[in-house]
C-alpha positions as CSV (number, residue, x, y, z in Angstrom):
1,X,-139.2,276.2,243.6
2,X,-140.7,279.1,241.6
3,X,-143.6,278.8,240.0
4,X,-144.5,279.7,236.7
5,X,-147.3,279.4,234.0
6,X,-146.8,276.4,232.5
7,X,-146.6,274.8,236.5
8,X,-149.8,277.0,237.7
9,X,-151.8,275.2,234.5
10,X,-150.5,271.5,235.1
11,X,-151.8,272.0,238.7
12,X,-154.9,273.1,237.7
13,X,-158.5,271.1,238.5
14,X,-158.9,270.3,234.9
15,X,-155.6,269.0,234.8
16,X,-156.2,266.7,237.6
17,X,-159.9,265.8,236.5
18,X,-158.4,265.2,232.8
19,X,-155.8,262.4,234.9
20,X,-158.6,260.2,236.4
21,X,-160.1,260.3,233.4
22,X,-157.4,258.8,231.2
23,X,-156.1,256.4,233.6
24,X,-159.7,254.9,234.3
25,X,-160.3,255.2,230.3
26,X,-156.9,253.0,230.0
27,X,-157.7,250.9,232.7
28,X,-158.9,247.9,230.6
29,X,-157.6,248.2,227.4
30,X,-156.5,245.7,225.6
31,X,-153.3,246.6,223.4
32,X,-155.1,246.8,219.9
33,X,-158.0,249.1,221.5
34,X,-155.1,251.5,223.0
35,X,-153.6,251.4,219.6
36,X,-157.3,253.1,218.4
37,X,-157.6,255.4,221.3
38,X,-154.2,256.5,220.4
39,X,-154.7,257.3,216.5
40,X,-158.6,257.9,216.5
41,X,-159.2,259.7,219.3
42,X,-155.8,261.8,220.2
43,X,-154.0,261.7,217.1
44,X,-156.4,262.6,214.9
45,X,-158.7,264.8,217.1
46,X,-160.2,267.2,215.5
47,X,-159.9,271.0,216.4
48,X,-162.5,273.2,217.8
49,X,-165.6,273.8,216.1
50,X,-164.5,271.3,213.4
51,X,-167.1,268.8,213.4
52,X,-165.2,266.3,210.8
53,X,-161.8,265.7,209.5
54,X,-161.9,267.2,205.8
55,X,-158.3,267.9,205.6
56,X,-155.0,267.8,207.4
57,X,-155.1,271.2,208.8
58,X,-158.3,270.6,210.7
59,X,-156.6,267.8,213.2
60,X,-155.4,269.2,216.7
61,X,-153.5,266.1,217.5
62,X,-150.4,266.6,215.3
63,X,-149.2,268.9,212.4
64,X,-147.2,265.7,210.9
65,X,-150.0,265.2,208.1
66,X,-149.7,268.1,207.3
67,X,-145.6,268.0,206.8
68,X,-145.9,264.9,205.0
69,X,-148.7,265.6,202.3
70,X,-146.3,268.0,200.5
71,X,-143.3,265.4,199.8
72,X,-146.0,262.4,199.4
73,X,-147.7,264.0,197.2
74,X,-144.2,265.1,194.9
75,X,-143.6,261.6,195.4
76,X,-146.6,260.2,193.8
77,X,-146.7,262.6,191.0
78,X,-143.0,261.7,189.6
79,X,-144.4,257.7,190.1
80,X,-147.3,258.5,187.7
81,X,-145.3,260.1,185.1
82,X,-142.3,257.5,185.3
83,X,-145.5,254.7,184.7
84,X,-148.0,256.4,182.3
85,X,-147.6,253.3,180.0
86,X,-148.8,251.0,182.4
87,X,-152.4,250.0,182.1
88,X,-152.8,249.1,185.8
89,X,-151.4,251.5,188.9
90,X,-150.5,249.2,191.7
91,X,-150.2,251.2,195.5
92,X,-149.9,249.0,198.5
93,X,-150.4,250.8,201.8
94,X,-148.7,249.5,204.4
95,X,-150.2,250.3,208.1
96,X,-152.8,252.1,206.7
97,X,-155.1,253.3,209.6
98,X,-158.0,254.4,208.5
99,X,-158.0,256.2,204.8
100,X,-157.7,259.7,205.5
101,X,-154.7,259.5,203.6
102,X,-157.5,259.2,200.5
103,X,-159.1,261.8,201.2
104,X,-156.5,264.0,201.4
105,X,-153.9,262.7,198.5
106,X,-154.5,259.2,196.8
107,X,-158.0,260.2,195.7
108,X,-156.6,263.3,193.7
109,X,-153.3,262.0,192.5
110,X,-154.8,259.3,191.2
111,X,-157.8,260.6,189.5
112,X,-155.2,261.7,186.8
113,X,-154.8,257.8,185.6
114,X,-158.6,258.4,184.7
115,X,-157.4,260.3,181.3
116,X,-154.7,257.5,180.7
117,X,-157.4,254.6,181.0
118,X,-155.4,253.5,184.3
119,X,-157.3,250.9,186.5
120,X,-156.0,251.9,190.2
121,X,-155.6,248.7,192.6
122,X,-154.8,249.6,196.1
123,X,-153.7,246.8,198.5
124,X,-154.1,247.6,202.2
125,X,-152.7,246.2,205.0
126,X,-153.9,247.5,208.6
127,X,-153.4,245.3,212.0
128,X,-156.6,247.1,213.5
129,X,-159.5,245.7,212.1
130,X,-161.8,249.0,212.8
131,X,-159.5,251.2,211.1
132,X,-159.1,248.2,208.2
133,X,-163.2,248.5,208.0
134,X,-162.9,252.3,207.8
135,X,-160.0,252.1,205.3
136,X,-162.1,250.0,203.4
137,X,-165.0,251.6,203.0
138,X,-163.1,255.1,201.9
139,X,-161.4,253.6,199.0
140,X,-165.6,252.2,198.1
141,X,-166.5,256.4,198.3
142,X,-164.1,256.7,195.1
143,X,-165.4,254.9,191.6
144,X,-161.7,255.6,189.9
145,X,-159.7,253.6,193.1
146,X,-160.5,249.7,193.0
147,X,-159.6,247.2,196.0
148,X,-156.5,245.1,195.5
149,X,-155.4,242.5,198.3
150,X,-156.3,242.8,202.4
151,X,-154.2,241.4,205.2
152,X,-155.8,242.3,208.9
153,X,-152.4,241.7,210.7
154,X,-149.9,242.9,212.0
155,X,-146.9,244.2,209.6
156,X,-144.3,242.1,211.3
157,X,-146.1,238.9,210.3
158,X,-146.9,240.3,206.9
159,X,-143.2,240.1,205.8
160,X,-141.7,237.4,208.3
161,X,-144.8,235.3,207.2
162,X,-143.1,235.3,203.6
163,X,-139.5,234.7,204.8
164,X,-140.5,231.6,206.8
165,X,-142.5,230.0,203.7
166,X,-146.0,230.7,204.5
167,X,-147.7,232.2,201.5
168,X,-151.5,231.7,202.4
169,X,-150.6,235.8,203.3
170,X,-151.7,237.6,200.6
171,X,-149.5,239.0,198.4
172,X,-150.2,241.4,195.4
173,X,-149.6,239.4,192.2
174,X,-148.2,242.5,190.5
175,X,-145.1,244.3,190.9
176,X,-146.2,247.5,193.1
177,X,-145.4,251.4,191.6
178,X,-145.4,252.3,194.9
179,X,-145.7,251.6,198.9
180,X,-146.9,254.3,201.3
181,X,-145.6,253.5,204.9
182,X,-146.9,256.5,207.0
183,X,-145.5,255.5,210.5
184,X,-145.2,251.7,209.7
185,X,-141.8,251.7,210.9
186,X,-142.5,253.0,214.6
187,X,-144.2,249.1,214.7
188,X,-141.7,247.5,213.5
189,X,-139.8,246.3,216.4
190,X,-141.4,245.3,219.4
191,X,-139.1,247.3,222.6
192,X,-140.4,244.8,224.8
193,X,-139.5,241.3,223.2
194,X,-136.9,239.3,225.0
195,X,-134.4,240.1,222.4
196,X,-134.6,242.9,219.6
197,X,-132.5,243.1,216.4
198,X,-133.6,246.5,214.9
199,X,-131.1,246.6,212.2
200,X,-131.9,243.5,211.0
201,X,-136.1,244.0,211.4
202,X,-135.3,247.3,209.5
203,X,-133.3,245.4,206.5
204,X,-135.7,242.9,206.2
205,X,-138.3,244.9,205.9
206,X,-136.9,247.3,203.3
207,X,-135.6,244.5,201.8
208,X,-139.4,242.5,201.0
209,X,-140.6,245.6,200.2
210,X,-138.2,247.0,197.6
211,X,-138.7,242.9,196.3
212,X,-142.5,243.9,195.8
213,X,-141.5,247.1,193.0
214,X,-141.4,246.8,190.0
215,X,-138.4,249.0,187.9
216,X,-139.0,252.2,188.8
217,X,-141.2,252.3,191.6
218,X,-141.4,254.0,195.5
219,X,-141.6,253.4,198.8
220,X,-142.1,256.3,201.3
221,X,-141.4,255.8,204.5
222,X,-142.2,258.6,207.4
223,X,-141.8,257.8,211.3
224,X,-141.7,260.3,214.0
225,X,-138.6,260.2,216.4
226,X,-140.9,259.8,220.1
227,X,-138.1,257.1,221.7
228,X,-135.3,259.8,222.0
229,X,-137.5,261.8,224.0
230,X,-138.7,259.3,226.5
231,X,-136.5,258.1,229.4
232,X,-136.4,254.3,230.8
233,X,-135.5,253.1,234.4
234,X,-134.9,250.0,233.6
235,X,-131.4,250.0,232.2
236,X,-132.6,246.9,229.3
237,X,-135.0,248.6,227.9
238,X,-133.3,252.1,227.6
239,X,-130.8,250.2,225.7
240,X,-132.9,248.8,223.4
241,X,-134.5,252.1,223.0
242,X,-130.9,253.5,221.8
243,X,-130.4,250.4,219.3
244,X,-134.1,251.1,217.7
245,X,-132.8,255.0,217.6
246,X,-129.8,254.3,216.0
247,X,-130.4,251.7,213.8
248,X,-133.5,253.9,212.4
249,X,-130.9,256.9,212.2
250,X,-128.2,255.1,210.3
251,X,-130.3,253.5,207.7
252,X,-133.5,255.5,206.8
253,X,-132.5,259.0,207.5
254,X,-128.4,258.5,206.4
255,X,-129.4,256.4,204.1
256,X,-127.4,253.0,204.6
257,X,-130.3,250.8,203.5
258,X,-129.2,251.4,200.3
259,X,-126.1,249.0,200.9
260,X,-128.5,246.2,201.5
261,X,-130.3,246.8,198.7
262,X,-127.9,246.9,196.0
263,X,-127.2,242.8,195.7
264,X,-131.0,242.8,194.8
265,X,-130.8,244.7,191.7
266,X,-129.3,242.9,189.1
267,X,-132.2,240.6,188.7
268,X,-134.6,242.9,188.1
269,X,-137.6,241.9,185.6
270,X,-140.1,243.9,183.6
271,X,-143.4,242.2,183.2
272,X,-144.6,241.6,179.9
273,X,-147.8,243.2,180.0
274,X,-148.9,241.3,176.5
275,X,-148.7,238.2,178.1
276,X,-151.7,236.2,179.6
277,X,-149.9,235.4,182.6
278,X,-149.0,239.5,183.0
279,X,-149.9,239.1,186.5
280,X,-147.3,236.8,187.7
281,X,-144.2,237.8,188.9
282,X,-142.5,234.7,186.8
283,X,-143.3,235.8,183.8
284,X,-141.3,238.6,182.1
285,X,-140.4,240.0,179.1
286,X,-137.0,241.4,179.2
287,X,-134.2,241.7,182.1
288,X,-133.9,245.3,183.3
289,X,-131.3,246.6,185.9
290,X,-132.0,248.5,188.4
291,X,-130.3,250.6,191.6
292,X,-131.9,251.8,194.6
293,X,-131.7,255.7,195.2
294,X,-132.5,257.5,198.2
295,X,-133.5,260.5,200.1
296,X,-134.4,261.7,203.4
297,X,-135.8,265.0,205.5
298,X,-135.8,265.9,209.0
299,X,-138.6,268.1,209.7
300,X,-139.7,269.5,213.0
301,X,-142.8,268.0,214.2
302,X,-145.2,268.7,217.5
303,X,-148.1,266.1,219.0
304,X,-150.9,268.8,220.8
305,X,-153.2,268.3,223.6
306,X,-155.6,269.4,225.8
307,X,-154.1,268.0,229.0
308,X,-151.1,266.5,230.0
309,X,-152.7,263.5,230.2
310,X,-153.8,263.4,226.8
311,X,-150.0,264.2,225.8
312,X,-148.9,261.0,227.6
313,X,-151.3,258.8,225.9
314,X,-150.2,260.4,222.8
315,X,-146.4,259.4,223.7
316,X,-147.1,256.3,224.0
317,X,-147.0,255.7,220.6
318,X,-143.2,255.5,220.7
319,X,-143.5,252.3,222.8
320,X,-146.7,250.8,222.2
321,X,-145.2,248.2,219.0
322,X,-147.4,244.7,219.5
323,X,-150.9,245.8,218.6
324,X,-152.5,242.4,219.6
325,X,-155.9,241.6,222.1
326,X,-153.4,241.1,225.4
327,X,-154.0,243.8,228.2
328,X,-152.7,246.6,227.6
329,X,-149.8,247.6,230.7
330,X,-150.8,250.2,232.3
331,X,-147.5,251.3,234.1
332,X,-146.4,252.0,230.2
333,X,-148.8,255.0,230.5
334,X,-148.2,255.9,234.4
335,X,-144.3,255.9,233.5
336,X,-145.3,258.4,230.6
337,X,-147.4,260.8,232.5
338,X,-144.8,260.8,235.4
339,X,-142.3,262.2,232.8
340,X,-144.4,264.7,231.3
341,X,-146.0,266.0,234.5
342,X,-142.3,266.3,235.8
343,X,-141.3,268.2,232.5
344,X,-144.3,271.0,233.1
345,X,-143.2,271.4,236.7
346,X,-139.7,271.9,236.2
347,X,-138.5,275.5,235.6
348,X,-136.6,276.3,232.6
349,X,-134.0,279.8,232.7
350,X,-135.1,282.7,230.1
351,X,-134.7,280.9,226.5
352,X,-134.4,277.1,227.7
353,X,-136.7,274.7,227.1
354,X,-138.9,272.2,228.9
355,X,-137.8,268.3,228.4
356,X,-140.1,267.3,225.6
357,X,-140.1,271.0,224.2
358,X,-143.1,271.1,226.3
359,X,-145.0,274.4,226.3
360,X,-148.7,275.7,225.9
361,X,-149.6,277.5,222.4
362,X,-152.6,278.3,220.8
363,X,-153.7,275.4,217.9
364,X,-156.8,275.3,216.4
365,X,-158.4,278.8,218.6
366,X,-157.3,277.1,222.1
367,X,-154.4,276.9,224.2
368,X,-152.7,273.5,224.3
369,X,-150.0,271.7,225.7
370,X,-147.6,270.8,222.6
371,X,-144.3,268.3,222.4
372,X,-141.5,268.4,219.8
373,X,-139.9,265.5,218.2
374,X,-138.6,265.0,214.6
375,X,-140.5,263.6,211.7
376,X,-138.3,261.4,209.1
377,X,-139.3,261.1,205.5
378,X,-137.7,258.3,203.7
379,X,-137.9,258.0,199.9
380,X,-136.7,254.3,198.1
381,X,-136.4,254.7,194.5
382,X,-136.0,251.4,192.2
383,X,-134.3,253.7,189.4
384,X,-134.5,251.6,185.9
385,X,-130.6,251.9,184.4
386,X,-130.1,252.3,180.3
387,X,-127.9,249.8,179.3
């Protein structure tokens, strides 16, 4: 077998010494704690020399934030103008890691409700309580952006826990202008549960969601596509992998969430923002219909590392779906690693490429290792009709 660059460099010492590492670093994990390893300290590494995140072009880990930020914030700026009568701006972020999002968009598109005499609430809803904490305290770094409701849980239970009657989950008391749901949908269905109904988890979902806007608003959805490049011996499990694929495929990038959406739209209320009780969503003022519109983008999209190891960890957030405090499996990671280390050893002809797209570039002043998958942006309008 002939061996070339990209072979010579995943032999290499560091390559090896970067392995132990990682496993041993993985080796006691509970799930929630990989989920943080995963984010904090791969996906949003920061570059060389860069001593703290100040925007998304200074993170090594991924150039997705920096795909997103351009439709989010487009997105954001038609929901302010379509609301600029409303005295209150309601955003509910859904999976919302740690607030660098903030930094980098909600801060400044929302700064612009200061000249209206908007109050912006933003409700947050994060499974991992360290990035909850750190979410937290970015929206206390801005005097214009005011705390709305919390849920520490995991998104699954935030919406089933409202399907099965349980409303001690909180749940903003005001129709929502718009939902940010950067990734949310990669932990929506759990690949390793008994039984998996994607579709239906993805219906659901979009469903409760769209319930939560009021006439007019958004939700933005963006997920990366990392299932369709993994392979799965067992023959279950790479089926359910092909039903999350699809299901994701044929209603948030085709677009055929919309026919579930439609039998919730001739109901639609506008709150009556005169009344006392203008918080509630049982009062109104006058019936409004509405339709749901939507769009989509397929953008190319890369995760970056240092080693190969580090790619495989990064991976793993394509599988890794029930962020709770059981130990984390650590043949999910070997099974990973095996894949990626067999991609860099395998020669490719002139103008072929590696499994994975897997090849070494220069990011951030340093060569990496870099993977290719597609990033989905999903955009849910509740579009007010003139009748």
């Amino acid at each position: 077998m002939p061996v070339n660059g990209d072979s010579i460099a995943a032999l290499s010492p560091d390559e090896l010494n970067a392995e132990h590492k990682v496993l041993a670093e993985f080796a006691n994990l509970t799930n929630s704690q990989v989920y943080e390893h995963i984010f904090s300290q791969r996906m949003m590494l920061p570059k060389r020399n860069v001593a703290s995140l100040h925007s998304a072009s200074d993170i090594l880990g991924t150039d997705s934030c920096e795909l997103i930020l351009p439709t989010l914030h487009e997105a954001l700026q038609t929901e302010l103008f379509h609301t600029a009568d409303s005295p209150e701006f309601h955003l509910l972020d859904i999976g919302a890691s740690a607030g660098e999002i903030i930094d980098w968009c909600l801060a400044k598109e929302l700064e612009k409700n200061i000249q209206l005499n908007r109050q912006n609430i933003i409700h947050v809803v994060e499974p991992n309580s360290m990035l909850l904490k750190a979410y937290q305290q970015k929206i206390c770094e801005f005097p214009h952006l005011n705390q709305g409701i919390v849920y520490n849980g995991r998104v699954q239970d935030y919406f089933v826990n409202h399907q099965i009657g349980d409303f001690e989950t909180p749940l903003p008391l005001t129709p929502l202008d718009f939902i940010n749901g950067l990734h949310v949908i990669n932990y929506l269905v759990d690949i390793n549960s008994p039984s998996i109904d994607p579709s239906n988890d993805i219906i659901s979902f979009s469903k409760f969601l769209y319930s939560l806007l009021k006439p007019g608003g958004t939700i933005y959805f963006a997920h990366y596509n990392i299932l369709g490049s993994l392979s799965f011996d067992d023959k279950e499990i790479f089926q359910k992998a092909q039903q999350i694929i699809s299901s994701r495929n044929s209603l948030l990038f085709e677009g055929e969430i919309i026919d579930h959406l439609h039998s919730l739209e001739l109901n639609e209320f506008e709150v009556d923002d005169d009344s006392d009780d203008a918080t509630s969503f049982e009062i109104h003022k006058r019936k409004v219909k509405t339709i749901p519109t939507f769009n989509s983008y397929s953008l190319p999209s890369s995760f970056y590392a240092r080693s190969l190891a580090d790619m495989a960890v990064l991976l793993l957030a394509g599988q890794l779906t029930d962020v709770n405090e059981g130990r984390f499996d650590t043949k999910l990671l070997d099974d990973v690693l095996r894949q990626v280390k067999e991609a860099a050893l395998t020669p490719v002809g002139m103008n072929e490429k590696k499994r994975f797209g897997l090849t070494r570039c220069l990011r951030g002043g340093e060569m990496v290792w870099k993977v290719d998958f597609p990033l989905i942006i999903s955009i849910i309008r509740k579009e007010k009709v003139h009748v």
